[in-house]
matplotlib code that plots the C-alpha trace (Angstrom):
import matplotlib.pyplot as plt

x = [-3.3, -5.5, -5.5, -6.1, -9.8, -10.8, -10.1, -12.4, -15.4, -15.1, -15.1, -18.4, -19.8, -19.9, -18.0, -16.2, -16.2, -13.0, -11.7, -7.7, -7.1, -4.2, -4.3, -2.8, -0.4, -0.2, -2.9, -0.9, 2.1, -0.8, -1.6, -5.9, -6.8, -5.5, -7.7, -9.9, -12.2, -11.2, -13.0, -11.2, -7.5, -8.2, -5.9, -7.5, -4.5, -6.8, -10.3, -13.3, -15.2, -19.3, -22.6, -24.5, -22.6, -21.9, -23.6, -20.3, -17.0, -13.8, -10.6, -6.8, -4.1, -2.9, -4.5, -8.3, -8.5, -9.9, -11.5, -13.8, -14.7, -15.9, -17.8, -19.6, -20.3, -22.0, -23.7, -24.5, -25.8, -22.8, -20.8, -17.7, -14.6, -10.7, -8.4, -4.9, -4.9, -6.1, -3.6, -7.2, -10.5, -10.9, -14.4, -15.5, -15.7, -18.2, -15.2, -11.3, -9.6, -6.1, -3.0, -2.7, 0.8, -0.3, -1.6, -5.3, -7.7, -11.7, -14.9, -14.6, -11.5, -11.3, -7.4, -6.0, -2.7, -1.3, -2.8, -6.0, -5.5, -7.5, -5.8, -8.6, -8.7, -10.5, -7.9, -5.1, -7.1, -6.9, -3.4, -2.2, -3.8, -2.7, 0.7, 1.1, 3.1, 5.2, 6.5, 6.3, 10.2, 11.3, 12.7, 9.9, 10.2, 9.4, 10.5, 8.7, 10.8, 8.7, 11.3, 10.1, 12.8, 13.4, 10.4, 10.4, 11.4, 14.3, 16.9, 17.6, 21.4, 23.8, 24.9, 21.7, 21.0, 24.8, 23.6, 20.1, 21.7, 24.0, 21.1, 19.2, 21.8, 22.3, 18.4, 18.4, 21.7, 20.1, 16.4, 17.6, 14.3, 14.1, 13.2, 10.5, 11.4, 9.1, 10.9, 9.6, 10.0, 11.6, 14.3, 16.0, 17.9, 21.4, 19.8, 18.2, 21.3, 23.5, 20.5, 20.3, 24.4, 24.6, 21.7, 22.5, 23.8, 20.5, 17.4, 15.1, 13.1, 13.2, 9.8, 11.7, 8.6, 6.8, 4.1, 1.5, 2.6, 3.2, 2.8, -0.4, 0.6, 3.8, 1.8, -0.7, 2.7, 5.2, 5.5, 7.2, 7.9, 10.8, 9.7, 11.4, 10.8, 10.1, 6.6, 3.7, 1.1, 3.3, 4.1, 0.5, -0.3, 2.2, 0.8, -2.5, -1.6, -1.1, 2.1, 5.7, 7.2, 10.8, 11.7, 14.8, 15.1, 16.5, 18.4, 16.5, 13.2, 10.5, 9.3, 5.8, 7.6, 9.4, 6.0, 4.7, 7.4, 7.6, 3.7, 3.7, 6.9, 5.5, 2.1, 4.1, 3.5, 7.0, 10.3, 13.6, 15.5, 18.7, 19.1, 17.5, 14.0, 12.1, 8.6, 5.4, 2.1, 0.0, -3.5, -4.7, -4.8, -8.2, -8.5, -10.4, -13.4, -13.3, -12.5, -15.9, -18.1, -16.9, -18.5, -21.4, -22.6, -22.0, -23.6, -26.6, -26.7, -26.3, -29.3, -31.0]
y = [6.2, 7.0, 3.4, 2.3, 4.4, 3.5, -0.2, -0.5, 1.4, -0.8, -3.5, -2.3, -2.0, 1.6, 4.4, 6.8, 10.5, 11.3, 14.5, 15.6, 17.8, 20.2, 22.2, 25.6, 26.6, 26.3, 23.5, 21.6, 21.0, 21.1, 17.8, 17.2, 18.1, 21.6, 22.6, 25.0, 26.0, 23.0, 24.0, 27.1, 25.0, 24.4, 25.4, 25.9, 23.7, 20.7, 20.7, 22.1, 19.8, 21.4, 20.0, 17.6, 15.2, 11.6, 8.8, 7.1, 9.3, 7.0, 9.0, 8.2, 10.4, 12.8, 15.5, 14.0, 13.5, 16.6, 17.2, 13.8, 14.6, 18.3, 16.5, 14.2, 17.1, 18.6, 15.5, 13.0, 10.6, 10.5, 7.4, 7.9, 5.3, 6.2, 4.0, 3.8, 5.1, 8.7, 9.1, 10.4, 10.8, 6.5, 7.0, 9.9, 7.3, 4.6, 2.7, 2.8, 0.1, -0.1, -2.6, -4.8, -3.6, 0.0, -1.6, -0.3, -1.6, -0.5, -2.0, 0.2, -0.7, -3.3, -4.6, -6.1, -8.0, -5.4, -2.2, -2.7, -2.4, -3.1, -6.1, -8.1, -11.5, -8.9, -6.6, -9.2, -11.2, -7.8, -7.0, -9.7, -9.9, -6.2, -7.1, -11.0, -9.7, -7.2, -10.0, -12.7, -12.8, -13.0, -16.5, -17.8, -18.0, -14.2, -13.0, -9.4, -6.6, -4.1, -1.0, 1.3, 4.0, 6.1, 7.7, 8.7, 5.8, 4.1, 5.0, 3.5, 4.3, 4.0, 0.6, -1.1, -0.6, -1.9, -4.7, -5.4, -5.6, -8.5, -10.5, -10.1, -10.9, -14.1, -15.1, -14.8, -17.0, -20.0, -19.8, -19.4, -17.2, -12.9, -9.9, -7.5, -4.6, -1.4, 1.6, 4.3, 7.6, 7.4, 5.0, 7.6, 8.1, 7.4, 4.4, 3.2, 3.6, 1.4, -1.2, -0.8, -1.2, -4.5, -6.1, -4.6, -8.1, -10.0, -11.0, -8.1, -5.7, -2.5, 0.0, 3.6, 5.8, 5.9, 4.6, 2.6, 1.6, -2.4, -2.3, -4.7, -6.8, -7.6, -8.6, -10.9, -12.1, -12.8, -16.5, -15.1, -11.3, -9.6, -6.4, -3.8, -3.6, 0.2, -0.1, -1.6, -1.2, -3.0, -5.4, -6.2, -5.7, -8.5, -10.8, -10.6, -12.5, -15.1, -15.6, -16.4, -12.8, -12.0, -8.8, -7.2, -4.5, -1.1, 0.8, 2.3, 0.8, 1.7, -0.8, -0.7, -1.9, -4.9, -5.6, -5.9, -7.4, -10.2, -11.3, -12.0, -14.3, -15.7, -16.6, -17.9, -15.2, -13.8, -14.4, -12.3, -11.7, -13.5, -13.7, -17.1, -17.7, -20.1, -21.4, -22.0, -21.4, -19.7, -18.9, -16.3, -12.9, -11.6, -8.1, -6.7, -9.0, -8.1, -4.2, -4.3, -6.4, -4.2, -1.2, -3.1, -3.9, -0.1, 0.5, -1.7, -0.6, 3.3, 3.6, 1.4]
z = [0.7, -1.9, -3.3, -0.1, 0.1, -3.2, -2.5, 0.2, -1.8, -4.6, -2.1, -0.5, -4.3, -4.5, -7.0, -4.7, -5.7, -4.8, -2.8, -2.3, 0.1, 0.5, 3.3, 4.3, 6.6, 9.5, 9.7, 7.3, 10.3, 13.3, 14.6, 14.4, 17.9, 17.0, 14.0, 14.9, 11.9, 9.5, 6.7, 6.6, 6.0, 2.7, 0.1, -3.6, -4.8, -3.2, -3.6, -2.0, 1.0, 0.9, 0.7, -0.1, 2.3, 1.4, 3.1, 3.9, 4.1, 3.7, 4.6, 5.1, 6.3, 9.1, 7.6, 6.8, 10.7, 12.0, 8.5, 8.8, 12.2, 10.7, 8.1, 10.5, 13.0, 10.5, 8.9, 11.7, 9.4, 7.7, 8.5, 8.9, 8.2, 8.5, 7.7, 9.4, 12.9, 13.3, 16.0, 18.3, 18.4, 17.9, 19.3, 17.4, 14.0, 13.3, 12.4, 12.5, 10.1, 10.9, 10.5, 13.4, 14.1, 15.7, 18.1, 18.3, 20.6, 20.7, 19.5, 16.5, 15.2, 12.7, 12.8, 9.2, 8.8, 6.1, 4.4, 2.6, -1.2, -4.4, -5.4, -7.0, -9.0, -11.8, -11.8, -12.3, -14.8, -17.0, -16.1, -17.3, -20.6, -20.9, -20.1, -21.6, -24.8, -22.9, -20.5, -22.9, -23.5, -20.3, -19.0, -16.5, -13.8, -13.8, -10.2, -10.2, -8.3, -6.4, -5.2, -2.8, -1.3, 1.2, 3.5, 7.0, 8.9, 6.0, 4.2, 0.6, 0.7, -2.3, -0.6, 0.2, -3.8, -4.3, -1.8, -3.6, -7.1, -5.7, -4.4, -7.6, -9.6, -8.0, -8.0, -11.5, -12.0, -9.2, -10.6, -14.5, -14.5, -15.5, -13.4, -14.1, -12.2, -11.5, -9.3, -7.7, -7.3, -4.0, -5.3, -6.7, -9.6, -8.8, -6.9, -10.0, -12.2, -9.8, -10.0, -13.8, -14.2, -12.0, -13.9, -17.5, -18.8, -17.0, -18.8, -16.8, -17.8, -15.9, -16.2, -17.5, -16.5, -19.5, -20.8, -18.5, -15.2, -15.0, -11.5, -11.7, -14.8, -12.5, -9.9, -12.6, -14.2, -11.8, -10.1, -7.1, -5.6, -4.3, -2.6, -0.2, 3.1, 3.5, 2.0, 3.7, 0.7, -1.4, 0.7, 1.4, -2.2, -2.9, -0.3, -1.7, -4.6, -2.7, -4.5, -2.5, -0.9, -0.2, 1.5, 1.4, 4.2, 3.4, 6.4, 9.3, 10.3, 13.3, 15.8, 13.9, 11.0, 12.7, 14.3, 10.5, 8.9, 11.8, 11.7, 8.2, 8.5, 11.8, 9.2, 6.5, 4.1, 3.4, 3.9, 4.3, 0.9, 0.7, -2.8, -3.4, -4.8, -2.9, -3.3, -0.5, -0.2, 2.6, 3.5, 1.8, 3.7, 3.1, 4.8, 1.8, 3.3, 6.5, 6.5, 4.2, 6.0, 9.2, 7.3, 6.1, 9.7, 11.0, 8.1, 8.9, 12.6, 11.9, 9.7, 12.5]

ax = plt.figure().add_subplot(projection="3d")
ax.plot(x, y, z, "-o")
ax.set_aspect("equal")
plt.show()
């Protein structure tokens, strides 16, 4: 969520201060319309929200909801942007950005194909210099693997990572290219070491957890992506190379996710993960742009 706020600011031109909340019990299990006092949820595990207030607030998250709208009762000039949907309150913001598939409809709400990101040509460009020697004996073509886990609505089970070993396995064989793997921490660890097994005799490299994360020098490197399903951001941050997408689907799913998943097929920017590497190109998804010039016209109009 996090990368999601800053990629907008640094979009707009501006260097965020950043704020992380942690709020107490109970507000931390309330939903927004049921904070009373906001302010007061606070925990000092997060930090502190007080004046001077910002000019523009960009928040994410369940828990930002009723905290934004506190800050803008307090600062009217403040303009205030959430992105993903705040669940209510959609006309209390100067502007809602939020992925097409939840479905939000007012003159407000900006609607992107995927999760906004700060995927930039800048940032690969650097990755990839920073990365160039690590990669450098790996067989191209370099198919980067981007593992999410399980969350809320999937479950990465012992036989989906059984299942998603197999497929890789075989890309590597057809394509005669290498993997460049990074995890997270939801893959879990006895995921991971079924994945690490089935691919011990394969030319891949497999991030361990230390040292800098490759996550962006994959994404600079790699000719073509195979990403799981469970994840939206990476999905999206995958898309916005412009690079060819696979998806392999975990177990579970939600009908927002099918509604994601299914657009960007029905565009042409991914494709389901059947263990074969195939190559296309698409038009560029550019939500970056639009989210920002949204802003940049509230912007405009609110100090009108």
């Amino acid at each position: 969520m996090e990368s999601q706020c800053i990629g907008l600011a640094e979009k707009l031109g501006l260097t965020p201060i950043i704020k992380k909340v942690s709020p107490r019990f109970p507000w931390s299990i309330l939903p927004p319309q049921l904070w009373i006092a906001p302010f007061s949820a606070l925990s000092a595990t997060g930090d502190n929200l007080t004046p001077p207030w910002p000019d523009i607030l960009i928040a994410t998250g369940r828990q930002t909801v009723a905290l934004a709208l506190a800050i803008k009762k307090a600062s009217p000039s403040t303009l205030a942007v959430q992105i993903q949907s705040p669940t209510v309150y959609l006309k209390h913001f100067d502007v809602v950005i939020a992925p097409a598939h939840d479905r939000l409809t007012a003159d407000n709400v900006v609607s992107t194909a995927g999760a906004l990101h700060g995927v930039t040509p800048q940032k690969l460009d650097k990755a990839g210099v920073a990365f160039a020697s690590h990669y450098a004996n790996l067989k191209k073509p370099l198919i980067g693997v981007l593992i999410g886990g399980t969350n809320k609505k999937y479950r990465f089970t012992k036989e989906n990572a059984e299942r998603f070993a197999s497929l890789l396995e075989e890309a590597v064989h057809d394509s005669g290219g290498s993997l460049a793997i990074t995890p997270s921490r939801r893959t879990g660890e006895e995921n991971l070491q079924i994945i690490e097994s089935a691919l011990s005799g394969q030319p891949a490299d497999i991030w361990d957890g230390s040292g800098e994360n490759p996550y962006f020098g994959i994404l600079a490197l790699a000719d073509s992506f195979v990403v799981t399903g469970d994840s939206v951001n990476m999905v999206s941050e995958a898309v916005a190379t412009g690079k060819p997408v696979h998806v392999f689907q975990p177990s579970g799913g939600s009908a927002k996710f099918s509604r994601f998943h299914l657009q960007l097929e029905q565009q042409g920017k991914t494709r389901p993960f059947t263990g074969q590497i195939e190559y296309w190109e698409y038009p560029g998804t550019d939500d970056m742009t639009l989210a920002a010039e949204a802003v940049e016209n509230a912007w405009n109009a609110h100090k009108n």
